[in-house]
Structures are given as structure tokens and as C-alpha cells.
C-alpha positions as CSV (number, residue, x, y, z in Angstrom):
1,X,162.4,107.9,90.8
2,X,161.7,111.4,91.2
3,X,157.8,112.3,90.5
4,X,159.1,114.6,87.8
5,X,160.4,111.8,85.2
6,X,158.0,109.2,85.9
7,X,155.4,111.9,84.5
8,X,157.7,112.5,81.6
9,X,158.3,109.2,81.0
10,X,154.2,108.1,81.2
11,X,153.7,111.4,79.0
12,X,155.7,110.0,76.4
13,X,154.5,106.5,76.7
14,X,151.6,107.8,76.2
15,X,152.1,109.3,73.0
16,X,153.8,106.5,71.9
17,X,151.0,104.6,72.2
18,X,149.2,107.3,70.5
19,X,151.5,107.0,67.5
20,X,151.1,103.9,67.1
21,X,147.8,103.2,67.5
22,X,147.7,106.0,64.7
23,X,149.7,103.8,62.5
24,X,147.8,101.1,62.8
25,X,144.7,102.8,61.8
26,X,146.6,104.3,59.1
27,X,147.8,101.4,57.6
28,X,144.4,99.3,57.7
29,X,142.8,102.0,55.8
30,X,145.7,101.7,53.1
31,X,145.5,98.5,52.9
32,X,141.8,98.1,52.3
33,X,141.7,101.5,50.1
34,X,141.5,98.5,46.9
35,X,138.3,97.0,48.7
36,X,136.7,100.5,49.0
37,X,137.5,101.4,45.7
38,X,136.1,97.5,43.9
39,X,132.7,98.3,46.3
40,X,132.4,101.9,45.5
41,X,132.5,101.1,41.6
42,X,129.9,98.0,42.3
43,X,127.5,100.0,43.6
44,X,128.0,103.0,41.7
45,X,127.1,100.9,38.5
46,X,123.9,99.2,40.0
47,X,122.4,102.2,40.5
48,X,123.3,104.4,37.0
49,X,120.4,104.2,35.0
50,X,121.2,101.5,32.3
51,X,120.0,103.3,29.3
52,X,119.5,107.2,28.6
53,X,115.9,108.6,28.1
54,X,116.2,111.1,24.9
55,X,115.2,114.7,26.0
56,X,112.8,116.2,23.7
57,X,113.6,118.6,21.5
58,X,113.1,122.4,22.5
59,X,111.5,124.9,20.7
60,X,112.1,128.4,20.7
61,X,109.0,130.5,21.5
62,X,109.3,131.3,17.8
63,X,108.1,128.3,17.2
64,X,105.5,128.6,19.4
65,X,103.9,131.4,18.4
66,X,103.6,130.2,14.5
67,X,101.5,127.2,16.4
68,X,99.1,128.7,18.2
């Protein structure tokens, strides 16, 4: 076998296993994208304050200066 195609052919196995290890890695994250998403939302929620402090009102420096 001439030296030329056996480094073709190696070349292209070698992107073959390329693609494919591509795939793979493609299709794992796809297929735990529903995991992610279920843990994202967990913590997401535990660490949302449970209940909103009211601001204070603002006054305008109107206001203030009829105070003082």
C-alpha cells in the first residue's frame, strides 16, 4: 500500500473518530438537558429570598426641607 493512502486513509479514520466521539458527547448533553434544567430550577428556588422586604418610601427633598 503506497505511503500516500495509508495517510489518507488514517487521516480520515481519524476524523471519523473525531465525529463520532463528537456525537457522543453531543447526544449525552441532550439527553441530560431535562436533569440540568429540574437541578437548575431546585437550586434557583432555595436560594430566592422566600418573602420580599418592603422598601421604604422615598421622599423628595421637598419633604425634607419642610422637616428640618
Amino acid at each position: 500500500m503506497p505511503v500516500i493512502l495509508e495517510a489518507i486513509l488514517i487521516s480520515a479514520g481519524m476524523l471519523f473518530i473525531f465525529a463520532l466521539a463528537f456525537l457522543a458527547l453531543f447526544l449525552l448533553a441532550i439527553s441530560m438537558m431535562p436533569i440540568e434544567r429540574g437541578l437548575s430550577k431546585m437550586v434557583w428556588d432555595a436560594t430566592t429570598p422566600k418573602k420580599r422586604v418592603p422598601t421604604p418610601a422615598k421622599g423628595s427633598f421637598r419633604d425634607f426641607s419642610t422637616k428640618h
